[in-house]
C-alpha positions as CSV (number, residue, x, y, z in Angstrom):
1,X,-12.2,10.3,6.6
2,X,-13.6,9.1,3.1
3,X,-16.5,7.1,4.7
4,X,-16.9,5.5,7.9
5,X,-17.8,1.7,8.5
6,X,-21.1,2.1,8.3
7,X,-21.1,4.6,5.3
8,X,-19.3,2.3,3.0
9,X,-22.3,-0.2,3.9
10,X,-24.7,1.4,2.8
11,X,-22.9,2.8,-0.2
12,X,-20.8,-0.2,-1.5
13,X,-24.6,-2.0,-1.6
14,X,-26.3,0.7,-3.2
15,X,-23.6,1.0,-5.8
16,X,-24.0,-2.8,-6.4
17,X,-27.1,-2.7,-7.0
18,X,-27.6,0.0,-9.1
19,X,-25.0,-1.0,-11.0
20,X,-26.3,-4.4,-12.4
21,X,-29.8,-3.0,-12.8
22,X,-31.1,0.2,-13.3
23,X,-28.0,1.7,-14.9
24,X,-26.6,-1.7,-16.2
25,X,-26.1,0.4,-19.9
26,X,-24.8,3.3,-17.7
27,X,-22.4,1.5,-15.3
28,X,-19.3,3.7,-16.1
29,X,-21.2,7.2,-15.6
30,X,-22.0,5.5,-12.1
31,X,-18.9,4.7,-11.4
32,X,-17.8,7.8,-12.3
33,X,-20.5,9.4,-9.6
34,X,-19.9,7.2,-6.8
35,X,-15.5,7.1,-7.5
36,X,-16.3,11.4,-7.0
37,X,-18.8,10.8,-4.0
38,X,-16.4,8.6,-2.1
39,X,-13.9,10.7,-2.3
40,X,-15.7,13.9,-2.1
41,X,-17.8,13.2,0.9
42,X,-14.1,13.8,2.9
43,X,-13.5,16.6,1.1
44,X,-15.1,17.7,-2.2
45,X,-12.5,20.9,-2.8
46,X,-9.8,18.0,-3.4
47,X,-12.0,16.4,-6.3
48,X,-10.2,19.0,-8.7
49,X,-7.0,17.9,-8.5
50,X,-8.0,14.5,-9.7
51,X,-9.9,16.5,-12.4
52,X,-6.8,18.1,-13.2
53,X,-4.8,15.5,-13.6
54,X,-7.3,13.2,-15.1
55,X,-7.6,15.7,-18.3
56,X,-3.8,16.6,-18.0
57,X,-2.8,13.2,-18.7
58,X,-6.0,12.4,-21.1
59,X,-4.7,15.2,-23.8
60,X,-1.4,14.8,-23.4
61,X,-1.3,10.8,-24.0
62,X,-3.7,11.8,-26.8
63,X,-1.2,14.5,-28.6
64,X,1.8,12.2,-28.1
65,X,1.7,9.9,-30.8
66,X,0.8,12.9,-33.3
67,X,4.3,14.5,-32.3
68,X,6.8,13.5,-35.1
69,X,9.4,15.7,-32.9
70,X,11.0,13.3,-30.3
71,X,11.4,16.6,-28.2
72,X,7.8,17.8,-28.5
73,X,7.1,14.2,-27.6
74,X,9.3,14.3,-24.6
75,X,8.1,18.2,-24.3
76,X,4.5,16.0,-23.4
77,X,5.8,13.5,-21.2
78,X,7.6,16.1,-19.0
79,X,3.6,18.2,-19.0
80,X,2.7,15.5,-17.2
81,X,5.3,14.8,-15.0
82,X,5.6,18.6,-13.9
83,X,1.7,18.6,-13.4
84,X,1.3,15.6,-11.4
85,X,4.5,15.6,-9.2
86,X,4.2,19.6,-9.2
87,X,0.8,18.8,-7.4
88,X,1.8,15.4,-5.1
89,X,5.1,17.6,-4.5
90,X,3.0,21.1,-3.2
91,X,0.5,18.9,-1.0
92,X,2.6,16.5,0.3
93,X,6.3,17.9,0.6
94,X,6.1,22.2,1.3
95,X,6.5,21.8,4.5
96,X,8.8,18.6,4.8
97,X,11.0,21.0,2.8
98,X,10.4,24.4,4.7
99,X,10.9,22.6,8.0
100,X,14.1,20.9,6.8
101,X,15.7,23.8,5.4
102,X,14.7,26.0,8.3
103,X,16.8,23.1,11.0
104,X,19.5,23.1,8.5
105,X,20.2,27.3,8.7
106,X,19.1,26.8,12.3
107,X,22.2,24.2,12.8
108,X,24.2,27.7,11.5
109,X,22.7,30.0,13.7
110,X,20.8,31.6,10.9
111,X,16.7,32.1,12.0
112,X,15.1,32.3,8.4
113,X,11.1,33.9,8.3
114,X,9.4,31.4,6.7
115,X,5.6,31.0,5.1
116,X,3.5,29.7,8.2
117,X,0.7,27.3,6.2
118,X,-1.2,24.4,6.9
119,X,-1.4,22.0,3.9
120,X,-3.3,19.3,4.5
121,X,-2.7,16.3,2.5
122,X,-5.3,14.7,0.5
123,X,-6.0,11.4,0.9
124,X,-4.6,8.8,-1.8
125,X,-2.5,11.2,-3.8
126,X,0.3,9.1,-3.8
127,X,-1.6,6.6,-5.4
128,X,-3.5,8.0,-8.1
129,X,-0.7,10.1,-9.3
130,X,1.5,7.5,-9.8
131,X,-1.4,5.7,-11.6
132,X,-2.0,8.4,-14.3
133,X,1.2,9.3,-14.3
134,X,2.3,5.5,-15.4
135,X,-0.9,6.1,-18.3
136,X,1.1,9.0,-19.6
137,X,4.9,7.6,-19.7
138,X,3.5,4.3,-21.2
139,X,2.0,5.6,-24.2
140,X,5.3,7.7,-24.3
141,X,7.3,4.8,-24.7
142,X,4.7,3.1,-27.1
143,X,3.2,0.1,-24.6
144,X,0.0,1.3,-25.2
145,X,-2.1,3.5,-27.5
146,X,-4.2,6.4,-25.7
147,X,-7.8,5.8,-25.3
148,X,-10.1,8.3,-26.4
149,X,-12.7,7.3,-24.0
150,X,-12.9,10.5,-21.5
151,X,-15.2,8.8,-19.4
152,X,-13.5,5.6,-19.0
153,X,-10.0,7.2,-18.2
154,X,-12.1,9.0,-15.8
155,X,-13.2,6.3,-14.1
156,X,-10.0,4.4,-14.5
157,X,-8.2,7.5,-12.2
158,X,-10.7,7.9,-9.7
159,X,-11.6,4.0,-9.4
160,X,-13.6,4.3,-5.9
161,X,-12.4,0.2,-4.6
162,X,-9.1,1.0,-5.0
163,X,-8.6,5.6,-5.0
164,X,-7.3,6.0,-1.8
165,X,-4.9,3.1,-1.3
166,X,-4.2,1.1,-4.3
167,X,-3.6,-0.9,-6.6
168,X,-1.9,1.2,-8.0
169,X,-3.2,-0.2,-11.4
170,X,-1.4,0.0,-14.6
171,X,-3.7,1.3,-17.3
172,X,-3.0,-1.6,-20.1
173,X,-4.6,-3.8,-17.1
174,X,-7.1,-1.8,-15.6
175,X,-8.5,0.2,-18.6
176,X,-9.9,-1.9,-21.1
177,X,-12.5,-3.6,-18.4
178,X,-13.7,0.0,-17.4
179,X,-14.0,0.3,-21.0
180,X,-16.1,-3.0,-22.2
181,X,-19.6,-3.6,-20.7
182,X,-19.8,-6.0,-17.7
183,X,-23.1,-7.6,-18.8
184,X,-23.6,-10.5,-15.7
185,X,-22.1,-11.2,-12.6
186,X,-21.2,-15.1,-12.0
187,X,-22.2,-17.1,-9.3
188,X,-18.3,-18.1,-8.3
189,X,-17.2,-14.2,-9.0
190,X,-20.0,-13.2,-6.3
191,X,-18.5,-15.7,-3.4
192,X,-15.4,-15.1,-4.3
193,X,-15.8,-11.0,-4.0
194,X,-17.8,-11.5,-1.1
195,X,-15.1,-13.8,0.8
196,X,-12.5,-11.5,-0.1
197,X,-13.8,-8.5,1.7
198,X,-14.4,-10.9,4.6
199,X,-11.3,-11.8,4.6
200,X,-10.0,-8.3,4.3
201,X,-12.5,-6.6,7.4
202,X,-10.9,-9.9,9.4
203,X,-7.6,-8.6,9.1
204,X,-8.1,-5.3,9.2
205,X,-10.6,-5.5,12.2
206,X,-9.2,-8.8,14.5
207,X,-5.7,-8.7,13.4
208,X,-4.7,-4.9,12.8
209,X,-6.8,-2.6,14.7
210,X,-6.9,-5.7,17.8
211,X,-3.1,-5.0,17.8
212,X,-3.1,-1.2,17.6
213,X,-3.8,-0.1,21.1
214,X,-0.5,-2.5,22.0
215,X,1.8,-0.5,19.4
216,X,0.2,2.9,20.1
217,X,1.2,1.9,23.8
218,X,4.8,0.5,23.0
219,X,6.0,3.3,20.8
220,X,4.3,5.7,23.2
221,X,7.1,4.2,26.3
222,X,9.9,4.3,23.7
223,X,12.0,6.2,25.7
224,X,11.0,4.7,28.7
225,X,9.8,0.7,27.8
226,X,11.7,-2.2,28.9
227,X,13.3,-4.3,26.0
228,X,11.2,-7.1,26.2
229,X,8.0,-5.2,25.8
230,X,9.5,-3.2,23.3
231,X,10.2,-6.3,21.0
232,X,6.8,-7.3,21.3
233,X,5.4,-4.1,19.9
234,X,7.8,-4.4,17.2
235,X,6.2,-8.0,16.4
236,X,2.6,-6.5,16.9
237,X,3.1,-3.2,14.5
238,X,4.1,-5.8,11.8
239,X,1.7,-7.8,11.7
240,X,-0.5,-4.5,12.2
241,X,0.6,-3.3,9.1
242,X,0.5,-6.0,7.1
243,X,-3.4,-6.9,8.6
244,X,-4.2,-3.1,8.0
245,X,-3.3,-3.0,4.3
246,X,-3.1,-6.5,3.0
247,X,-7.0,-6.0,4.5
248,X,-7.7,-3.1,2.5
249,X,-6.1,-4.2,-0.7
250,X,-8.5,-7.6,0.1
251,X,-11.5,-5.5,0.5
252,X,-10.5,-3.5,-3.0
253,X,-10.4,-6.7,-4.6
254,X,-13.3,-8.0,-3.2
255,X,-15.5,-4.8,-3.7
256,X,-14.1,-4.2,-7.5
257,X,-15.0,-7.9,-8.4
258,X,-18.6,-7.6,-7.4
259,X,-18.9,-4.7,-10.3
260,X,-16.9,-7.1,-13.0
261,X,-13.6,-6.0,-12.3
262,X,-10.9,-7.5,-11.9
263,X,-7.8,-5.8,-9.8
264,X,-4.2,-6.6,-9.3
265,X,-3.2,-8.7,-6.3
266,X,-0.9,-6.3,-3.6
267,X,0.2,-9.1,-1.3
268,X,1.2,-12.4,-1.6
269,X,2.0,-13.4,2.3
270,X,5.3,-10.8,2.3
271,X,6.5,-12.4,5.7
272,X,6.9,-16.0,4.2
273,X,9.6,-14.8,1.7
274,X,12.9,-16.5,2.0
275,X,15.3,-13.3,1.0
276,X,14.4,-9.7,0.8
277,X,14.1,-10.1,-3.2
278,X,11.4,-12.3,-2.6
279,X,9.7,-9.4,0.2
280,X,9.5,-6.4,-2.5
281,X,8.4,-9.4,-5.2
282,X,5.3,-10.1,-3.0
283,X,4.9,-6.6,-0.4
284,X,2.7,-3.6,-2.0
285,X,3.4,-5.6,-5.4
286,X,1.8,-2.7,-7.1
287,X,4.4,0.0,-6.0
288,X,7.3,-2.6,-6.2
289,X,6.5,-2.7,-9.8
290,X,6.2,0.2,-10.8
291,X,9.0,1.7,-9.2
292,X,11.2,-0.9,-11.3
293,X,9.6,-0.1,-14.4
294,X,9.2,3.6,-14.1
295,X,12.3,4.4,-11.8
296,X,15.0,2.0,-11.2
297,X,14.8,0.7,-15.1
298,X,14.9,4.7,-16.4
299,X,18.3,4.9,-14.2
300,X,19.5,2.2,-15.7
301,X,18.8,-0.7,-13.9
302,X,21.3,-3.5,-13.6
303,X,22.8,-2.9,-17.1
304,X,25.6,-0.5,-16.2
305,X,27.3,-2.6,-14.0
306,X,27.4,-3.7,-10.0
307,X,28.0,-0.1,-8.5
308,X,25.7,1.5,-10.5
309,X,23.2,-1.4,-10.0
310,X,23.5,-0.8,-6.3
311,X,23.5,3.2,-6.7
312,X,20.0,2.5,-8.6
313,X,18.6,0.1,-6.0
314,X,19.5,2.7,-3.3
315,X,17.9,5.8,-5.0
316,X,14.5,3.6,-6.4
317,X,13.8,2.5,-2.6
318,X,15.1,5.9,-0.8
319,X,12.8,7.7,-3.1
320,X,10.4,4.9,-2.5
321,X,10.3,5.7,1.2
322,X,9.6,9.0,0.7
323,X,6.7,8.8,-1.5
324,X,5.1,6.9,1.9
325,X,5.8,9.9,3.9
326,X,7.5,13.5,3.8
327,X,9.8,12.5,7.3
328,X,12.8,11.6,7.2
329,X,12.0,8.4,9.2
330,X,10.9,7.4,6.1
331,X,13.9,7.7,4.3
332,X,15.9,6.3,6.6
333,X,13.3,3.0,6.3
334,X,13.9,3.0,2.2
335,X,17.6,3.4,3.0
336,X,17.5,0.4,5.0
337,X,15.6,-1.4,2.3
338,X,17.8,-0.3,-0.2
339,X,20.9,-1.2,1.7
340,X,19.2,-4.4,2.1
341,X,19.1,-5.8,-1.2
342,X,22.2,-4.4,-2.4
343,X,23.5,-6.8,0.1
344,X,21.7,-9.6,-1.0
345,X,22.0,-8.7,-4.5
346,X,26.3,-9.0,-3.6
347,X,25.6,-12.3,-2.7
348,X,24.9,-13.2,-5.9
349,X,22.6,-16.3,-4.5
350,X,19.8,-17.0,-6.8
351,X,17.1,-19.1,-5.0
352,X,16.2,-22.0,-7.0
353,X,12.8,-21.2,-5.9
354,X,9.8,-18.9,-6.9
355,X,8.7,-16.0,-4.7
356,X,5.0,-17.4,-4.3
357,X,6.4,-21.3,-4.1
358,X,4.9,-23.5,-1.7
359,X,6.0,-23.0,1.8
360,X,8.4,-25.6,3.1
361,X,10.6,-26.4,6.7
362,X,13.6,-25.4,4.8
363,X,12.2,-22.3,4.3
364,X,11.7,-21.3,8.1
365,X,14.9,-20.1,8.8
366,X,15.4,-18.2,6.0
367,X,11.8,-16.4,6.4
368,X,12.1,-15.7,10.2
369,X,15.8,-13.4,9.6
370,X,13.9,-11.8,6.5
371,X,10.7,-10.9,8.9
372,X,13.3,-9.6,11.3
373,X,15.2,-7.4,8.9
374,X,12.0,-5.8,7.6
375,X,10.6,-5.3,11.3
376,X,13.6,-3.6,12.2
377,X,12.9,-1.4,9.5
378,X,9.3,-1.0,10.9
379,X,10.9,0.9,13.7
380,X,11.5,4.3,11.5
381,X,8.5,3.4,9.7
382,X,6.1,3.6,12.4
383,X,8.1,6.7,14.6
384,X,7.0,9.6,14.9
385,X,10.2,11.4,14.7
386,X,13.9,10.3,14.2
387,X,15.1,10.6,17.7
388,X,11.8,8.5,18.5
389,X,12.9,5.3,16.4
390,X,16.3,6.1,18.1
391,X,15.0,5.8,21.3
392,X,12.9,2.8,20.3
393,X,15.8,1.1,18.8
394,X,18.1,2.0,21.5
395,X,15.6,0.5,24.2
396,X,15.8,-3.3,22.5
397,X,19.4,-3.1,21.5
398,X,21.0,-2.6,25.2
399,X,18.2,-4.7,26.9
400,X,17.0,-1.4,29.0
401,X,15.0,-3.0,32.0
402,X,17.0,-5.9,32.1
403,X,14.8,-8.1,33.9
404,X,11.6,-6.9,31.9
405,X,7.8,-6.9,33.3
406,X,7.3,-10.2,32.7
407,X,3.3,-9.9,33.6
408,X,3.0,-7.3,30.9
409,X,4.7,-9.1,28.3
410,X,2.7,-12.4,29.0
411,X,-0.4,-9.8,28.8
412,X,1.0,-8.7,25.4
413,X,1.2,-12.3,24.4
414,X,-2.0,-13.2,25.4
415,X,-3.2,-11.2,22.5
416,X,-0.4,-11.1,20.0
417,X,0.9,-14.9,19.9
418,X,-3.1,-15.9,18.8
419,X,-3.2,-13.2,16.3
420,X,-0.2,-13.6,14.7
421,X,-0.7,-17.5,14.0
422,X,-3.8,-17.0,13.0
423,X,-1.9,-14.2,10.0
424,X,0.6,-17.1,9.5
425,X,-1.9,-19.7,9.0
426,X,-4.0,-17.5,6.7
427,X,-0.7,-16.8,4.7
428,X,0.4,-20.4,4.9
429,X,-3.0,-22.1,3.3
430,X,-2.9,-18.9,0.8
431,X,0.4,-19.8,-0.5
432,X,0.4,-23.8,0.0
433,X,-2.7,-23.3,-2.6
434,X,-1.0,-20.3,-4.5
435,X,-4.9,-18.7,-4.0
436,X,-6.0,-16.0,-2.1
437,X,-9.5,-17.5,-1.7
438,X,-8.6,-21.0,-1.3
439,X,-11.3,-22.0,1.4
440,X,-14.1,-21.6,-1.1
441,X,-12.5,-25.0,-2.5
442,X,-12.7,-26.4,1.2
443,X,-15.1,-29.3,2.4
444,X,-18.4,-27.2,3.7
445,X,-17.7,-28.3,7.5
446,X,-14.0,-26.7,7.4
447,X,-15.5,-23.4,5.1
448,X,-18.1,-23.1,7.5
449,X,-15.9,-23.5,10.7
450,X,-13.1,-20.8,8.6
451,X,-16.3,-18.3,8.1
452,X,-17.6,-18.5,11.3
453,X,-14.6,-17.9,13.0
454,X,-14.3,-14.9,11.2
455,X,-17.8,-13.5,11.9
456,X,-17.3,-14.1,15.2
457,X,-14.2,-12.4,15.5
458,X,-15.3,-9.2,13.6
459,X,-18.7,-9.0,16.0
460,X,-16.1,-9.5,19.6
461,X,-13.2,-7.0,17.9
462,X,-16.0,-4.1,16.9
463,X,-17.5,-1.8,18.8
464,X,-14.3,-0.2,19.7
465,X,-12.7,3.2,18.4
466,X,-12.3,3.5,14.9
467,X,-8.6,2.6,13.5
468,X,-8.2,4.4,10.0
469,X,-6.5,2.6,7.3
470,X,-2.8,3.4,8.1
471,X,-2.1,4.0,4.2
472,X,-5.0,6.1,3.8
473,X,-2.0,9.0,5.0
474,X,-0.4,8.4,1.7
């Protein structure tokens, strides 16, 4: 693990303060320091393939616009491409390959020798490669000249708040604050930081890891669970995801605006979306994007007509799956996605409304069979194996156990139906005020009563086994 709990106490702190006063003229060199010490202190061998890719993509952007030749131009671009998904495809997809191939000749009654290696994945790859990666093919296309900053660009790939699970910034964005001096912190940027890493332990802490022992425990019976109780863990691993990583992505946010930065917003409450065009516009905004930009716009987005539209929207999200995980569950999770908004996209409904517009009763419906298409896709998303999620799925589908244990579902309940209004009513007030930190503008009484409760909540919901981030595997 990076750092534990109390770790990243101690450091974020020490960082802080540090930061804004002893090395106030020095604050990217200790950035740069404490980005390689988080991530070091898991495993310090792994540091050099950020190096690598941070002075791959640092020369290359640089030698790009000197290249009169479009092919030497496009002789860089595909450098970077080979080094960076040469690297992300080594560590994270050898032996989702190997195995695959070796079931496929074993389907043939062929018995191939193959390599016998343990790779173990480092964490965050996905993330910062695609983050550099977007650098490189940006100044390739001429959005943006290259800086010739080494140490910012440093700092902008290694970025401690946000290296192991996003943002994944864009470098236009994130780059030219690393690059200009943060010379005070404000009073409203310090409460504001400091209630959005609240927020983000409450929902990683209550919400998420309060609702993991239930999903460990209903995926763990998927073969075996009654329908009912299988349901419920559906219910409880969504809003377990969503508390897990909405909470990091909170705590990024929270941590980064403390040093005078300023990162992207990931969520804006996914499950209140009317359509599933509205889900990928406000769910892991930061991949969404740049998958449209970098992907589903270079295969041509929607400008070659409706079936190559849909063909695009089904490679962008089954390749989008995989980057989460080398499984095929994963796959079959972007292929649902993918299959989902072809559909809606043959609808041809535009709604006449924004994704991040207020909530409204008109909007329940609408929301509820959205949340209930994306948690069936949470089924292959969370299995460990295909024939798991097959068994899962199988279980709710022909009502196994059909007069369920109605004592362990209300004990499910007990815990789930709480948690999950108090996500709704977090996500509710966030998007009613289109604010993620909307309670700082509350009476005191009602911010007092909104921090408390959250205080309270982290001090009864600690203590027990640590829960890593789930997109820390990524």
């Amino acid at each position: 693990m990076v750092f534990n709990s109390f770790e990243f106490a101690v450091f974020l702190p020490l960082v802080f303060i540090l930061y804004w006063t002893v090395l106030r003229k020095r604050q990217n060199v200790l950035l740069l320091a404490a980005s390689y010490l988080f991530y070091g202190w898991w495993d310090w061998r792994f540091l050099s393939l950020i190096v690598i890719s941070t002075f791959t993509d640092f020369y290359v952007a640089r030698a790009i616009p000197g290249q009169e030749d479009p092919r030497r131009r496009r002789l860089l671009m595909l450098t970077s491409v080979g080094v960076n998904l040469g690297i992300l495809g080594f560590f994270k997809y050898f032996n989702f390959f190997i195995d695959s191939a070796v079931e496929v000749f074993g389907s043939i009654g062929l018995e191939p020798t193959t390599p016998t290696l343990t790779i173990l994945l480092p964490v965050g790859i996905s993330f910062y490669t695609f983050q550099t990666l977007g650098y490189t093919i940006d100044v390739y296309r001429g959005k943006m000249e290259p800086t010739r900053d080494l140490l910012s660009f440093a700092v902008y790939v290694a970025y401690f708040p946000q290296l192991v699970a996003g943002p994944i910034e864009r470098a236009s964005r994130l780059l030219p604050q690393i690059q200009k001096l943060r010379t005070r912190l404000t009073a409203p940027e310090l409460r504001s930081g400091l209630y959005l890493i609240l927020l983000g332990l409450f929902r990683k802490v209550v919400i998420a890891d309060g609702l993991a022992p239930m999903v460990d425990e209903a995926f763990g019976r998927s073969g075996s669970g009654d329908w009912l109780r299988l349901l419920l863990g559906i219910y409880a691993f969504s809003l377990q995801i969503y508390g897990d990583f909405a909470g990091y992505s909170s705590i990024a946010r929270g941590a980064s605006r403390l040093l005078g930065i300023e990162l992207m917003e990931n969520f804006r409450q996914p499950y209140l979306s009317r359509n599933i065009t509205h889900f990928w516009r406000t769910w892991h905004i930061s991949l969404s994007t740049w998958l449209r930009d970098y992907l589903y716009i270079t295969l041509g987005g929607n400008r070659r007509g409706q079936l190559l539209t849909y063909r695009n929207l089904m490679l962008t999200m089954l390749l989008g799956g995989l980057w989460h995980g080398a499984a095929w569950t994963f796959v079959v999770w972007g292929g649902l996605h993918g299959l989902y908004l072809a559909a809606h996209r043959s609808l041809r409904h535009k709604s006449p409304k924004a994704a991040d517009d207020p909530f409204t009763m008109s909007d329940l419906v609408p929301a509820l069979v959205t949340f209930h298409l994306v948690a069936l896709s949470w089924i292959f998303f969370r299995a460990d194996s295909f024939s798991q999620a097959w068994e899962y799925l199988t279980g709710i589908v022909t009502l196994r156990g059909a007069v369920p244990d109605l004592v362990g579902a209300a004990e499910m309940l007990s815990l789930l139906l709480p948690l999950g209004l108090l996500s709704f009513f977090i996500d509710f007030v966030q998007r009613q005020a289109r604010s993620q930190t909307a309670p700082l503008q509350w009476p005191v009484l009602s911010r007092g009563l909104a921090y408390g409760v959250m205080i309270v909540g982290l001090i009864v919901f600690t203590g027990g086994g640590s829960v890593p981030f789930i997109y820390f595997q990524f």
